[in-house]
Each structure stands twice: as C-alpha cells, then as structure tokens.
N, C-alpha and C positions, 0 to 999 in steps of 0.2 A: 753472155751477160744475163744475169738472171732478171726478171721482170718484179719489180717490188709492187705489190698486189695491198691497194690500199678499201683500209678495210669498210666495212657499209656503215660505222658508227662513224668515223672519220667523214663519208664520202654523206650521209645524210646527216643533219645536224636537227639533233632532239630539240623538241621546246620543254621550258621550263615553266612549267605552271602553277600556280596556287594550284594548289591541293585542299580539297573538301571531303568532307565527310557524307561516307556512304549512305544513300537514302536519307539525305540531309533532310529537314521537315522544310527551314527555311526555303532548299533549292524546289522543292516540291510547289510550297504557297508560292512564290515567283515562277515556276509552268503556269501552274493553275491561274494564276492571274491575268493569265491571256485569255483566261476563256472569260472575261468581265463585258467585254460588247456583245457577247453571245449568252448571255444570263438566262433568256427566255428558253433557249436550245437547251441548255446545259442542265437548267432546272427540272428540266421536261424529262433528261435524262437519268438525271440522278432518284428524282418519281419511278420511274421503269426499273435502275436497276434495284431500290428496295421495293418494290413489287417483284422483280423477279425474282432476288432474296427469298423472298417467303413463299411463292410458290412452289418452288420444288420440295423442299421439308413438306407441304400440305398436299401437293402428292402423293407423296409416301403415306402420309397420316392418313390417305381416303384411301389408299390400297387396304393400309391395316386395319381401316374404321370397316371397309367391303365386308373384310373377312369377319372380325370378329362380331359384326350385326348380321344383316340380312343371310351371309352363308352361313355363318355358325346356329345361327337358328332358322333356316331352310326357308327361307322366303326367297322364292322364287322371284314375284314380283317388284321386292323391296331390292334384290340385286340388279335386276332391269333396270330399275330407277337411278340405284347408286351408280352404275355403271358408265349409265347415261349420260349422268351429270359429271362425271369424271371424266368421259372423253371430250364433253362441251367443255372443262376447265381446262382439260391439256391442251385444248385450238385455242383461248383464252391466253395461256403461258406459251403459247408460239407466237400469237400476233405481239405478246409482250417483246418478247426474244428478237424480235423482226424489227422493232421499233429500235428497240438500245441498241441492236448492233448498228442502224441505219447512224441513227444519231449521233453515235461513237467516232465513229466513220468521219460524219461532217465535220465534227467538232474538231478531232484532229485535225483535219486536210484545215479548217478554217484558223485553228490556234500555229500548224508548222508556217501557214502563209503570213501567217503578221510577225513569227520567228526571224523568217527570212528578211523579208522586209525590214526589219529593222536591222539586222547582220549587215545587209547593203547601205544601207543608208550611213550606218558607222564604217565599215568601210570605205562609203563615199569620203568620208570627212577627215579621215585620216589622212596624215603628212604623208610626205613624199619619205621622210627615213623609215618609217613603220614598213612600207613596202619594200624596202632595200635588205632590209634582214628577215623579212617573212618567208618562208616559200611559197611559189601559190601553188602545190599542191596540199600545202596545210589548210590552206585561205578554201580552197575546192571544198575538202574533206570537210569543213564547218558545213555549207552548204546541201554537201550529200550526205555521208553515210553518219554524220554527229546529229544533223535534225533528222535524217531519218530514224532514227534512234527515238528521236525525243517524241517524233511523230508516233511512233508503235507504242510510247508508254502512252500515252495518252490514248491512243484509239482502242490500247488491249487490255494492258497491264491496271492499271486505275480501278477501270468499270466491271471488268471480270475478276478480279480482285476481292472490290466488293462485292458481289454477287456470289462470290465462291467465300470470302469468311460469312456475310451476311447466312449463308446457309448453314453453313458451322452454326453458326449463335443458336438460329430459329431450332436447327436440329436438339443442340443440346438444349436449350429450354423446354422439348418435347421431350426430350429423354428423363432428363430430371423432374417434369410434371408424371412420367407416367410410371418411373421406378427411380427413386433417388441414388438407392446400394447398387442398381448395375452401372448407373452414371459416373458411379465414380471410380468404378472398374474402368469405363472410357479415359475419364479424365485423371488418371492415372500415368498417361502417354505422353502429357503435356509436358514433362521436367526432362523425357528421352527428348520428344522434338523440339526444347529452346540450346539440347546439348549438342544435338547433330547442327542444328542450323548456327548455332555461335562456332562451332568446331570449321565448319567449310567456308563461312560468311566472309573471314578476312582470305580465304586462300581464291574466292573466286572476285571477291573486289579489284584484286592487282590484275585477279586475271584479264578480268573483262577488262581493265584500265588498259594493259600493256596491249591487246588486242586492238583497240583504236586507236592507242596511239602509234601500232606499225602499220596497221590499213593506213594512215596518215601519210606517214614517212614512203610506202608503196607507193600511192597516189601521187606524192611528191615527186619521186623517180620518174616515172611513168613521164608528167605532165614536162618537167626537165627532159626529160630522154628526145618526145617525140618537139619540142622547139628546138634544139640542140642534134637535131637528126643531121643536117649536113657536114657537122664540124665532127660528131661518132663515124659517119661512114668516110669521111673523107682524109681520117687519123687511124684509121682501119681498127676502130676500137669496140666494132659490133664483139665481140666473142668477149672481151674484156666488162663490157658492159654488162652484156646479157650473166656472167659471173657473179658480178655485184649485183646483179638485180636478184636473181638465183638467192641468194644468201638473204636479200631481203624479206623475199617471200619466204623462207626457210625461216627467219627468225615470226614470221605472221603466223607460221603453220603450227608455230614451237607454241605459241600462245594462244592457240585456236587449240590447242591437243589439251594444253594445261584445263583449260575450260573445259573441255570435252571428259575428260578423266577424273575433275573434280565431280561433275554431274553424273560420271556415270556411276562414281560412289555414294556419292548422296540422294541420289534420288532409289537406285536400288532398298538403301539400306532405311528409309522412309517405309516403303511398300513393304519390305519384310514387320518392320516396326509394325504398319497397320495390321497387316495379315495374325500377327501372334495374340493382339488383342484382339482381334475379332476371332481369333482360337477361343480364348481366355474369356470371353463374350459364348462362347459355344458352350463352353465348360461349365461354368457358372451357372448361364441362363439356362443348358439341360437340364443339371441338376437341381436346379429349383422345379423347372416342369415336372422334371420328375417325383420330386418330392409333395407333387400339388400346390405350393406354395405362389405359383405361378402357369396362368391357362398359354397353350401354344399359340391361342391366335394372338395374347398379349406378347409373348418371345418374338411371331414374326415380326410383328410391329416394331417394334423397340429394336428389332437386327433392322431393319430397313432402313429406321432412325440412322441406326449406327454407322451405316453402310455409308449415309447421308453426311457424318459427322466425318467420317475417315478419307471418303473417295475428292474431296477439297485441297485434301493433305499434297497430292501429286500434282493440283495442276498450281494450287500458292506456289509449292516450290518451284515449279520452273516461271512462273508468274515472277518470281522472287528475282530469278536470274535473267530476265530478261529487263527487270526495275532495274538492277545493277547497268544491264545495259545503256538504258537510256539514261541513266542518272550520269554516265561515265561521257554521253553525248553531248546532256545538257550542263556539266562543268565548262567543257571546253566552247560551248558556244559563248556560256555567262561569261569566263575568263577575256573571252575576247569581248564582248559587249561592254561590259564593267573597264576594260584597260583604255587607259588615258591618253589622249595625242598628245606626243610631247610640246607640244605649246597651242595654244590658243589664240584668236584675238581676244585682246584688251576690249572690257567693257566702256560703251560707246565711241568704238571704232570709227573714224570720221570717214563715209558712204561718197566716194570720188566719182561728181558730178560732172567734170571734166578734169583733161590734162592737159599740160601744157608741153612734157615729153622731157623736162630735166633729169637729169638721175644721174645721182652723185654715190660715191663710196669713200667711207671717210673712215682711215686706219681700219679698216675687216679684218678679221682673222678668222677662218673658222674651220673649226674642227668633225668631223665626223663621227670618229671615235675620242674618246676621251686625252690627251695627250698627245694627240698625234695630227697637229696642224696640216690642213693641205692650201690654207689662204692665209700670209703671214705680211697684217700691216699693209692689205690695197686702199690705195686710195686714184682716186680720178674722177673726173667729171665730164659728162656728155650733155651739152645743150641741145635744146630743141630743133630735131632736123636729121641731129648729127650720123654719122656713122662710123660706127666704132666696131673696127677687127681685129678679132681676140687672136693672136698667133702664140703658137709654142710647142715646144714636142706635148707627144702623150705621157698625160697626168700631170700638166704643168698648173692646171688648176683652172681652165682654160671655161669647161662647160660648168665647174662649179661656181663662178662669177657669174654666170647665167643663172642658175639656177637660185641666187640671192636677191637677184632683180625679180625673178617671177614668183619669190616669197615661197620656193617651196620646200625653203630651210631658209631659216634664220641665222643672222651672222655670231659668232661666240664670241664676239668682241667692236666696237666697231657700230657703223651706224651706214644703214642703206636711205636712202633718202630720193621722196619722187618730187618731184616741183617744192625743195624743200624742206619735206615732210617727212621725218622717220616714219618708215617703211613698217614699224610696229603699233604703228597708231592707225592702219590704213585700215579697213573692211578690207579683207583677203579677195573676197569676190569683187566686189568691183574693183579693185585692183586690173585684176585679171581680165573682166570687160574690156579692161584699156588696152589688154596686149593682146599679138598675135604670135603665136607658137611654130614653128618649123621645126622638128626635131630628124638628126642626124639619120634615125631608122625611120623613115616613112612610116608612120602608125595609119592604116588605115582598119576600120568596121568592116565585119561582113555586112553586107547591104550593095545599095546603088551606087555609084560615082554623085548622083546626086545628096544623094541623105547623107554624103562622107561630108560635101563640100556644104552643104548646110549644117551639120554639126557647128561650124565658126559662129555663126551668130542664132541662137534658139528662138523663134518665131519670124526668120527671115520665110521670106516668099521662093519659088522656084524662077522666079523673074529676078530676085535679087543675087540670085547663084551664078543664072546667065552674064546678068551686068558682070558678077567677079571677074567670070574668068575672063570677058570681055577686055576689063580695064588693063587685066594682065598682058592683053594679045593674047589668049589660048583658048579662044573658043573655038578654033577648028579643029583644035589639035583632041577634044573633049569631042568632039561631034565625029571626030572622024573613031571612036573605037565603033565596037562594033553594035551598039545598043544607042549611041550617045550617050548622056548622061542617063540614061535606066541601063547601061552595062553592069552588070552582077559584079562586085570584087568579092572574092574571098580572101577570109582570114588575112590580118598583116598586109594585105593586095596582092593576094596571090592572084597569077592571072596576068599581071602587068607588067610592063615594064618598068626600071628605075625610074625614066623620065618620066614616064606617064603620071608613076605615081607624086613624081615631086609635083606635077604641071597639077594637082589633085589638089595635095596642101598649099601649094602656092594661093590656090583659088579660095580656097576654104578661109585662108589669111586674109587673104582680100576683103573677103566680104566682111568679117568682124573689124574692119576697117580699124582697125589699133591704132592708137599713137606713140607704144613702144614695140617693137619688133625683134623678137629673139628670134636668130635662125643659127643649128648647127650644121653645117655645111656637111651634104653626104660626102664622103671621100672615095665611092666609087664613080667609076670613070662614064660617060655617056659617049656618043654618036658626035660629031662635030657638027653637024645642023640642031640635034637637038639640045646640045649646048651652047652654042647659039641663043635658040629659043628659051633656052631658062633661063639667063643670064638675064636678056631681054625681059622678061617677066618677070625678072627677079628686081632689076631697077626701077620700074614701076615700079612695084611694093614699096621698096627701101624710102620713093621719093618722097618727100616732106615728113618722114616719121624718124625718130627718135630711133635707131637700130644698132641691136649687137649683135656682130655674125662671128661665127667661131670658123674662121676662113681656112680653107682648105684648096682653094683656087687662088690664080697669081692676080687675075680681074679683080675679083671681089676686093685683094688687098691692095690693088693700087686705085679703087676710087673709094677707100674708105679717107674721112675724114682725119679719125686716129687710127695709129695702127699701137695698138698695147702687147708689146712681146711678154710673154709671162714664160719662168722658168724656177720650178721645182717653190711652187706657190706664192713669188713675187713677180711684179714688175718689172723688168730690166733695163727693157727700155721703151722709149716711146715717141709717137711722131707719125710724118706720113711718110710713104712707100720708099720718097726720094731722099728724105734726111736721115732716116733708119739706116740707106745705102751706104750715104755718104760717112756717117760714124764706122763702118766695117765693125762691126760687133756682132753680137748676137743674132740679130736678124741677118742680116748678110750673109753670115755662116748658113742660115737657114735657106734664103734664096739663094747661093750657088747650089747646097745640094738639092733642091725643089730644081734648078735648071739641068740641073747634072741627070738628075731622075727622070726627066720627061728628054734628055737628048736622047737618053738609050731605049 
C-alpha cells in the first residue's frame, strides 16, 4: 500500500494577512513613534547623523582644497598646516561616527523593547479562540526574527540611510558649486537608477515577504514537531516528518535564492552603472583638462566629489533591501497588534466584589466555527456549594460547558449567568478572581514548585502556599520531593510525576481559594495510595465551593451532586449516580463499560 504523503501547504496552514505597501511612509511614522519617550536620545542622534552627512563630502573637499592651494603652489608650510588640520577633522568625524552608531544601537534595542512589550500584552488579552487557530510558532516568529527585523531597520537602515543620501546631497551641491556642466554629466545617471530600482523593487518586495513568511511556517513546525515529539516517535513518523520538514525548508531556501538572485543583478548592474559614468566623468573632465579649459587639481577634486556622489549608490541599495526587510517584519507585528479580540467586555462591566457561587445556563448554544454547533439549547443550574459532573464520551461538549462558565468564549446564543448576572455584564477579571482552574494537562511554569503554586493567587505570601497545601493534606507529599517546594520543575513539569503534578495545582487552587471550581479530570491512571491521596485533596477543595468537574473517575461521579450526561452537544440526561442507574439509559450504558474497562 502506497503511503499518501501530505503535502507542507496542507500540513502548515498560511496566514492571511492585510497586506501593505512597501516602505509604506505611514508604517514607517508608526516605528518611529516609538522612539517619542526617547526624544532626548533620538534628537541627539539625528544631530550626529547630519553632521556626519556633511563631514565626509568636507573631507574630500580638504583633500581637493590640500591639493589645489598649499601643494599646487609649493608651500611647504601651508600643507603642514592643512594637513594637520585635516587629520584633527577626521578624529572629529570618528568620535561623530562612534556616537551615532552607539546611539543607533540604544535606540533600537530601547524602541524593539516597548515593541515587544506591547506584542505581550495584546497577546495577554486575547481570547482563548485567537489561540486555538493561531500557531505558536507564528506567535514565536512575531517576537523573534519579525522585530528582529524591525530592530535592524532602525538600528541600521534609518540613520545610515541618512548619512549615505545626506552625503549624496552635500556631494552634489559641491559638485554643482564647483562645475555645473560636469554635474550634469553625474546627474544624468539618476533616470538609469529610478529604472533599475522600480524594475527589481516589486520583484524583491514578494521576495523578502515570502521569506518571512516561511521562516514562520519553519518555526512553526519546528515548535509543533518538538511538543508533539512522543506521539512522532511513537507512530514511527520521525522519517515521514523530517520529509515535510525537508520540503519546508526547501520552499525557505527557494525564497532565500529568489532574494539572493534578485540582488545579485541588481546590485552588479548599479556598480557597472556607476563605473561607466565615472568613465564618461574621465572623458569629459580630461578633455577639458586638456583643452586648458579646466586645471587637474580642479578635475581631482570634482572626481572625489564624484566618487562621494556614486560610492552611496551601493550601500542605499542594499540599505534598500534590508528596509524591505524590516518593513515585511513590521507588517506582520502591526497586523497582529491592530487585529481585534473577538469580543470584549461591555463598558462599565459590573467589578464582582463577591460570589455567592450560582451559575446558571439558560438555552446556550454555541458554536466555534460558524454553522457548526457543538452546545445545542443547554440549560441547568448549580446552587451554591453544589457539584456538578459533566459525563460523556469525547466531544460530547463536555469541557466546552466549562469553558463558558470561565468566560473564555462566549455563548452564540443563550445566556451564562453567575449569582444571576449575565456573564456578559461581568469584569472578565474579577470574574476569574472568583474561580479556580484544574485543567486536564497539568500546565505547570518552568520555576519552583513554589512560584507554580503561587501563581493561584498574585501577592500571596510563601506562608499562604504552605497553608494551601496544608488544607489539601499534601504538604508532605510537597516536602518530601526533593528540594521541597524550591524543587526546579521544568517545562509542562517535566521532572514529576502525574500525581505530583496534580497534588501542585490542587494546591495552587486552594490558595486562590475560588468559589467556583472548574476541574477537568486527568484520565490517566495513578498509584492506588496516590489516588487515594488526590481524591482526598480533591474533596477538600470541591467542599463548600460551587464545582464543575469533567469526571473521569467513578468517585468523583458518585458524590457529585448532579451528574449532567452530555452527548453530541446536549443534555440527555440528568440526576445523581443512583437515579441515572436506575433509568438504564445513557449513563448506565456508560458505567457498565467504565466497569467492563477497569475489570480487565
């Protein structure tokens, strides 16, 4: 049987983004306007590079002023002097040079840092569906190689920019003061370079675009590949993967060559461009020397000029392509800054001072994708205390009934209500004050066992961590790894056991002391004492709070309150452990094979 090899467009999924115009002016004043806290720095900068501007043309201009005074009329003395003064101006145009690049430097590293910071903070605030269709190795890619882009135009592109046309200008105004007819032999070049640069400009726009956008799509593999590493080697799809990965970087490299090939014509055929006028510059300006119409020390001068007006020409254009770059960075950061969280709170959100732990669902429906319900017409109510066991097979709709109580999607029809109170009226954050989280994958921080379980409540104490686990029963269990709580978890918790890590958020729940409690029950199996032990510390928790557990254990569902069977996004049935039995329905079907499953 043949192997049907799906392809890298299928297997990574492009984003679709507003599109802008290249070297936009707008997208440019919106960089720049980061640099507004930094005005002093920036000012100080922009000082240094037109001074530096004009320094090198006056350079040249003392070389030529050398020749054609003190040596052409043989003063010995009067060259000393000029000389002098010339190597004092070029330690002058270095300590200039030393300052603007320092500055450049800061200003960047100071304008990518409030970049970022803001990238985080709007992705703080983003809903929970924005992360469900994003990849995060797009979400990465903002952060690294899209500001580092934007960081390089601003630290390079900008200021050397200006300093290399600024030297153009100064040159040609020396040129044109000192022979207007050879001037315009130079400026004769300017109609070939706006024809080469409009002729490459769209062809290396897409390029540099499609180049970040498959570093992207890379990154994004990559980040996928190594979270998804047990279920690759354990489907034995290392060779099939590394395939698709293969072909991704093969479509990077197609777009890295495109760039590569575009510059290595355009930039050649620039340097030929220069070289033929400054032929054509040899030509002319001999034959005038020749003619006497023109002295040679006035020729070298004016070539030096020239040399000044042409040798800008090579480094604008890769200047040019590297603006392209960052401009292709700072699209995709703006895109993501500028885009909208699909819903908001309502202005003057009522700030929930207390709970009282009701919470109702009245007719919900909701959709994730458009048309395609996975919550159709729930309703029930949990009073204060109660507990409630969500049961059903997988994608009965089971955890997105949870996820409408913790507001991190809203219902598409339908009304969530907490002590009464549509759920759309609430402050989202204090909301969530009120609740305690357990979710199914043990999320833990790299950090301490400590800072994981302080997380729950922000400005608790390290005494208020101990009481948690305490009130759970599991401060032994916390004291006996191998640090206590200063034990190192890594990433997700590596390092730990399942229990460990549930006996972690158990803790962490505690101390935010909630009065409603979403827990989705892990469905792997533990140790018989230490299940036991979580069970136990899990009734704590549950006691006098408001609780919905997405039960996965036969315990949990016979001292729930309600038990609400949910299948293929309804209710079916409902009740506790023993009335659910006695109807032999749905649930029943579900507890014989739950008993069938654990005889074997």
């Amino acid at each position: 049987m043949s192997t049907v090899k799906q392809s890298p467009i299928a297997y990574i999924r492009k984003d679709h983004e507003r599109r802008q115009k290249p070297l936009d002016y707008g997208m440019f004043v919106r960089i720049f306007s980061y640099t507004k806290p930094y005005a002093l720095k920036r000012n100080i900068l922009l000082g240094l590079v037109i001074s530096r501007s004009i320094q090198l043309p006056i350079l040249l201009w003392g070389i030529g002023a050398i020749i054609n005074g003190p040596i052409n009329s043989h003063d010995v003395n009067g060259m000393i002097w000029a000389v002098g003064a010339f190597l004092a101006f070029t330690l002058f145009t270095q300590f200039t040079f030393h300052f603007r690049q320092r500055l450049a430097l800061e200003l960047g590293e100071s304008v990518i840092h409030d970049v970022r910071r803001d990238l985080f903070k709007h992705m703080m605030n983003m809903p929970m569906g924005f992360f469900s269709r994003t990849r995060l190795g797009r979400l990465i890619s903002l952060f690294t190689s899209d500001a580092e882009a934007v960081r390089n135009g601003i630290q390079s592109v900008v200021f050397v920019t200006m300093v290399q046309a600024g030297n153009m200008i100064i040159a040609a105004v020396l040129m044109f003061w000192y022979d207007w007819k050879m001037f315009m032999v130079v400026l004769a070049m300017a109609p070939i370079i706006w024809g080469l640069n409009r002729y490459f400009r769209q062809r290396l726009i897409n390029a540099y675009r499609a180049v970040q956008e498959s570093f992207s799509r890379v990154t994004a593999t990559v980040v996928e590949s190594i979270k998804g590493m047990k279920i690759i080697q354990g489907y034995s799809r290392q060779d099939l993967n590394s395939e698709m990965f293969r072909d991704l970087v093969y479509d990077h490299s197609t777009y890295n060559l495109r760039v590569t090939q575009a510059e290595a014509t355009f930039l050649p055929l620039l340097e030929v461009n220069s070289q033929l006028f400054l032929s054509a510059l040899l030509i002319y300006g001999g034959s005038r020397v020749l003619g006497h119409d023109m002295t040679l020390a006035s020729f070298i001068q004016f070539f030096f000029l020239s040399g000044m007006f042409f040798s800008p020409i090579q480094t604008l254009a890769g200047q040019y392509n590297q603006a392209l770059t960052a401009m292709a960075g700072a699209e995709r950061l703006f895109n993501f800054l500028d885009s909208k969280p699909d819903w908001k709170d309502v202005d003057n959100a009522v700030v929930l001072d207390k709970v009282d732990g009701k919470v109702e669902l009245k007719d919900v429906t909701f959709e994730y994708k458009p048309e395609r319900p996975v919550l159709l017409n729930i309703s029930f109510t949990a009073e204060p205390g109660q507990t409630i066991a969500l049961v059903g097979s997988t994608g009965s709709g089971k955890t997105t009934v949870t996820n409408l109580i913790t507001k991190f999607y809203l219902p598409t029809q339908g009304q969530v209500l907490i002590d009464g109170r549509d759920i759309l009226e609430i402050d989202t954050k204090s909301l969530r004050r009120r609740l305690g989280i357990v979710l199914q994958v043990n999320f833990l921080f790299t950090g301490t066992v400590m800072e994981n379980i302080l997380v729950g409540r922000p400005g608790a104490s390290e005494q208020d961590a101990l009481e948690a686990a305490k009130k759970i029963d599991c401060l032994d269990l916390i004291e006996a790894l191998p640090e206590g709580f200063q034990t190192r978890v890594g990433e997700s918790g590596v390092g730990l056991s399942l229990g460990q890590r549930q006996i972690i958020c158990f803790s962490r729940a505690m101390l935010a002391n909630p009065r409603i409690f979403i827990l989705d029950e892990a469905t792997s199996s533990v140790d018989a004492i230490t299940e036991e032990r979580l069970q136990n510390a899990l009734s704590k928790l549950l006691a006098g709070r408001t609780s919905f557990v997405v039960a996965h254990r036969l315990s949990t569902i016979r001292n729930a309150d309600i038990v609400l069977v949910m299948d293929a996004g309804r209710i079916v049935e409902r009740g506790t452990h023993r009335q659910l039995l006695k109807l032999n329905g749905v649930y029943a079907r579900l507890y014989r094979e739950f008993m069938v499953a654990h005889e074997l």
